[in-house]
C-alpha positions in Angstrom: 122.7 98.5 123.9 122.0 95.0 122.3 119.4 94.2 120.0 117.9 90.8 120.2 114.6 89.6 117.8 112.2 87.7 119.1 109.1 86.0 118.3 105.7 88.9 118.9 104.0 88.0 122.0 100.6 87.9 120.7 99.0 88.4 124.7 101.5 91.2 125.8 99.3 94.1 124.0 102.7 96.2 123.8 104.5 93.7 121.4 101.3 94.5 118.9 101.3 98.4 119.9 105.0 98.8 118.8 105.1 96.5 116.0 101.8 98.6 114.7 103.6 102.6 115.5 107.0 100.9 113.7 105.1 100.1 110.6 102.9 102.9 110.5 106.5 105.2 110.7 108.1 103.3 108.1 105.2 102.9 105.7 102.6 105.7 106.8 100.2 104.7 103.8 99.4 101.5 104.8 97.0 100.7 107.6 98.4 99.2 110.9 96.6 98.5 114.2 97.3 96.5 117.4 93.9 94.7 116.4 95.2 93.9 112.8 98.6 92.4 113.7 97.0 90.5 116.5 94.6 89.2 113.7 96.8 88.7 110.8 99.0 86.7 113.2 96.1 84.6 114.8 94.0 84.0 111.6 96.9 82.7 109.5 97.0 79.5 107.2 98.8 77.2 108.8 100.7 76.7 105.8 101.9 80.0 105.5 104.4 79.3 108.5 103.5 82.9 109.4 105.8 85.0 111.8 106.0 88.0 113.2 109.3 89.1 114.4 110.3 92.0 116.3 114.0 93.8 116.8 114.5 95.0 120.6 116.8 97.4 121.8 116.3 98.5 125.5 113.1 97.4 126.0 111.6 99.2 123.0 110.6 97.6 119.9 113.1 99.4 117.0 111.8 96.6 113.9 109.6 94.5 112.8 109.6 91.5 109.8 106.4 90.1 108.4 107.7 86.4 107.3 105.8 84.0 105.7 105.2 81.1 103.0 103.8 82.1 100.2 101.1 79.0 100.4 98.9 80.3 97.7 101.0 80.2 95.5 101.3 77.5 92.2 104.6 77.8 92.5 106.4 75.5 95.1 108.9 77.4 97.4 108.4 80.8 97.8 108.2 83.1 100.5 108.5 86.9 101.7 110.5 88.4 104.5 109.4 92.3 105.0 111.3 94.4 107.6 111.0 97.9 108.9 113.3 99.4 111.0 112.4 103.0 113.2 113.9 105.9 111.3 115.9 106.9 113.9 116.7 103.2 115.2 118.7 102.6 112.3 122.8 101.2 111.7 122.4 98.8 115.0 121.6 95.8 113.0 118.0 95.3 113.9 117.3 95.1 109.9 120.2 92.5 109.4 119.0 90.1 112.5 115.4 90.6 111.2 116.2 89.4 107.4 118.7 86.2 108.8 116.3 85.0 110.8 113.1 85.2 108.7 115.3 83.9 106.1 116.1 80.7 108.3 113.0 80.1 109.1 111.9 80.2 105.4 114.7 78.0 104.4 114.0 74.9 107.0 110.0 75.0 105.7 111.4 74.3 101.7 111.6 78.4 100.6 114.5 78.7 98.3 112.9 82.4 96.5 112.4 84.8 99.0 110.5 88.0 98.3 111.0 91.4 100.2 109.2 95.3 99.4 112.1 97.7 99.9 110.7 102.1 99.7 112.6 102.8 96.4 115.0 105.3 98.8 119.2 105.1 98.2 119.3 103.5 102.0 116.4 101.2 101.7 118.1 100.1 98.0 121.5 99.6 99.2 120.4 97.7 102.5 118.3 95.1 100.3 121.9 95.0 98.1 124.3 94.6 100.2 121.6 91.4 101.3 121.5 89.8 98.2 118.5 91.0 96.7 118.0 92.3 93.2 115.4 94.4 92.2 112.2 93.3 90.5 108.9 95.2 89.5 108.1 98.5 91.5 104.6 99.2 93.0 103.1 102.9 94.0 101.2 103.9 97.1 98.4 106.8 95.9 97.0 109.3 98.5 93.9 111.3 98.5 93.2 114.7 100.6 89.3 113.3 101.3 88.8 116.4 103.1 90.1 119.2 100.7 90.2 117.1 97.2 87.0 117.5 94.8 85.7 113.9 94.6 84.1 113.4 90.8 80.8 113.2 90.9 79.1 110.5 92.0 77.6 108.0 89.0 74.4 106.4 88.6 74.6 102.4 88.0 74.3 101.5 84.2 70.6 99.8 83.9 71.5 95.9 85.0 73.9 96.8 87.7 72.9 97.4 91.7 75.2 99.0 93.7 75.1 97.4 97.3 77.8 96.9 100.2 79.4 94.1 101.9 77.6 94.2 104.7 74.6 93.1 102.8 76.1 89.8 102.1 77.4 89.2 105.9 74.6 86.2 106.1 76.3 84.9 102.9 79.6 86.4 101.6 80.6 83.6 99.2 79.5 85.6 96.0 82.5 87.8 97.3 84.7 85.3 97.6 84.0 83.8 94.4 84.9 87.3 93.1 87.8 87.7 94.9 89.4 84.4 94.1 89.1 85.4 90.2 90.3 88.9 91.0 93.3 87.9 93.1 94.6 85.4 89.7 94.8 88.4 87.5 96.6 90.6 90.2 100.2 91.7 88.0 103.1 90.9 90.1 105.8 88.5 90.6 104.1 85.6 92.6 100.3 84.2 91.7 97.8 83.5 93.8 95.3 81.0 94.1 92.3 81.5 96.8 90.7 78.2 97.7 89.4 77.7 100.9 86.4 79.4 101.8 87.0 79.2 105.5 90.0 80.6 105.6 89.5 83.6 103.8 85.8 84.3 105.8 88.2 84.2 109.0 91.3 85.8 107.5 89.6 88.4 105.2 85.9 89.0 105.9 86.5 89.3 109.3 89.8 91.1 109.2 89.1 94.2 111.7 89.6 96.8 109.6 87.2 95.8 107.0 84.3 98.2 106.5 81.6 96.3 105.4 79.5 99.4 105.3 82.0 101.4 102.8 83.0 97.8 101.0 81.5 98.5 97.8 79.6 95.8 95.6 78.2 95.8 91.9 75.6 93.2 91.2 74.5 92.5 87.7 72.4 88.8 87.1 72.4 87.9 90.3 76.1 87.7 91.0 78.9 90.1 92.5 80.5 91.5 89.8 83.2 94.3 91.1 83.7 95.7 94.0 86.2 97.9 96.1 87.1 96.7 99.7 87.7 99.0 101.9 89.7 99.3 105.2 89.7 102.1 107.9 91.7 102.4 111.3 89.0 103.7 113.3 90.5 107.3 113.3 90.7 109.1 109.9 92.1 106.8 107.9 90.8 105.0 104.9 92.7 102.6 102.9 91.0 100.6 99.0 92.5 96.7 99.9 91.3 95.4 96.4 89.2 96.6 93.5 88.6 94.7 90.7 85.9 93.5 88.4 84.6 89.8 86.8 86.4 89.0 83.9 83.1 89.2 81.5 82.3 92.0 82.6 85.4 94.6 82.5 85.6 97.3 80.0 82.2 98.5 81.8 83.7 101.2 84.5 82.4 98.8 86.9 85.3 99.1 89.2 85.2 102.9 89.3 81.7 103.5 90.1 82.5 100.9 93.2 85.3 102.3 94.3 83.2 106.0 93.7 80.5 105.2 95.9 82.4 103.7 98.1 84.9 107.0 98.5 82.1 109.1 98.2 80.9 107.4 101.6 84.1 107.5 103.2 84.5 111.1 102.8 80.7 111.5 104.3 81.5 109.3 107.1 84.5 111.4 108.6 87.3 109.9 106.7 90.1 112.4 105.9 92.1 110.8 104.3 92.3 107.9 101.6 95.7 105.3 100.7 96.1 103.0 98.3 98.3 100.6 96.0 99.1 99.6 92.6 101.8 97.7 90.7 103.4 99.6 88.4 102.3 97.9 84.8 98.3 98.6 86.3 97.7 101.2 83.8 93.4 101.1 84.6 94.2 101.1 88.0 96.9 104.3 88.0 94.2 105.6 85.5 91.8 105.1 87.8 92.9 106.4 90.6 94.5 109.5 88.6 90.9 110.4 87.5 89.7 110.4 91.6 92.5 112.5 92.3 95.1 110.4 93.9 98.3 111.6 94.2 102.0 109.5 94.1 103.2 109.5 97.8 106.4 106.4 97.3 107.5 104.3 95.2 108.3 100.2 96.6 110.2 97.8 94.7 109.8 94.3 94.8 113.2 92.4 95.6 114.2 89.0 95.2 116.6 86.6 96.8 117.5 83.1 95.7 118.2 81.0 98.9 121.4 78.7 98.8 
């Protein structure tokens, strides 16, 4: 059969089903719902151009590529095409016609750098190769057996600090974005970021359906947020750490572990089996981090970049 890509229907509920199973196949520790692609896709910035494409092959959705202009960033023409293909939908081209034709839609908004993850796997390596990508800086994903792994035990706050959630700030969550926005600058990796507008990220972020604002974890210390860990869950047994990071002045403190401990600690209590997360490569307190908790090395990703013509 052929394979045509396409555009995701964002009111036909099975384009967001299937381009949700594909991902979750591909990349089993990251988070994917109907509700979050539908989302992502609906609460974009406009000037992130954002697409979701999907490869077809009889009716069934075989691929998916998450395109998009990296807005955010200081750096003028850049952008990220991510595809998955089905494991056993593979060698009928889907990943080719996904990659040409987020890359042409990059190219006619000004991208000449365009960005893809690619699983550090001999096929996944070679298909990014033979595309004209060469390999940047890796990243891990970490997983935790919530139900069977010891968690540490849970610390007290340090005298100062408060340990709250984001659901306490729901009437006002700018402290978190304030925290967020000075987080996300010191994030390693091989495009910056720079969060600005407020109403964007309350619609694209604080109300992203899988946030939990009960297990989002928040340290206050003099009347500001000072670290936290955002979590995400699927609504089933999965929990997923988004971001955790702390205030410039006040790292060195373990602020970001006891977050992110209460915050697992909780997530473990409330059902959750188990936990995923994320970390470039060069974040040695993160790895450390999440080492001490008990997370595990599941894959490896490896950041790959193409120079338009």
């Amino acid at each position: 059969m052929n394979v045509i890509v396409r555009d995701l229907r964002p009111g036909v509920r099975s384009d967001a089903e299937g381009f949700a199973h594909v991902r979750r196949l591909v990349l089993p520790y990251l988070l994917a719902t109907p509700e979050s692609v539908l989302h992502d896709l609906a609460h974009a910035h406009p000037d992130a151009r954002m697409r979701r494409l999907v490869a077809e092959e009889d009716g069934e959705i075989i691929g998916t590529a998450q395109v998009g202009v990296a807005h955010d960033s200081p750096e003028p023409g850049v952008g990220s095409v991510n595809v998955c293909v089905h494991p056993e939908r593979r060698h009928r081209g889907a990943g080719t016609l996904l990659a040409r034709a987020g890359e042409a839609h990059l190219a006619e908004h000004g991208v000449r750098k365009v960005y893809s993850w690619v699983l550090d796997e001999p096929g996944h390596r070679a298909f990014a190769q033979r595309h004209g990508y060469r390999a940047s800086r890796p990243a891990r994903f970490l997983r935790l057996d919530l139900a069977r792994t010891p968690l540490p035990p849970l610390p007290d706050p340090p005298a100062g600090v408060e340990l709250r959630t984001a659901a306490d700030f729901a009437d006002d969550p700018r402290p978190l974005f304030q925290l967020d926005a000075e987080c996300v600058q010191d994030e390693p990796g091989d495009v910056d970021a720079e969060l600005g507008d407020y109403g964007a990220w309350i619609e694209e972020y604080f109300r992203h359906p899988m946030l939990d604002p009960e297990l989002t974890s928040v340290a206050v210390a003099d009347g500001r947020a000072v670290a936290f860990s955002v979590a995400h869950t699927d609504g089933r047994a999965h929990y997923q750490t988004a971001m955790t990071g702390t205030a410039r002045a006040y790292r060195g403190r373990g602020l970001a572990k006891l977050a992110k401990s209460h915050s697992l600690h909780r997530a473990r209590a409330a059902g959750y089996t188990r936990a995923y997360t994320g970390n470039d490569a060069e974040n040695a307190p993160m790895l450390a981090i999440n080492r001490w908790f008990g997370y595990e090395i599941c894959a490896t990703e490896v950041r790959h970049v193409r120079e338009l013509p």
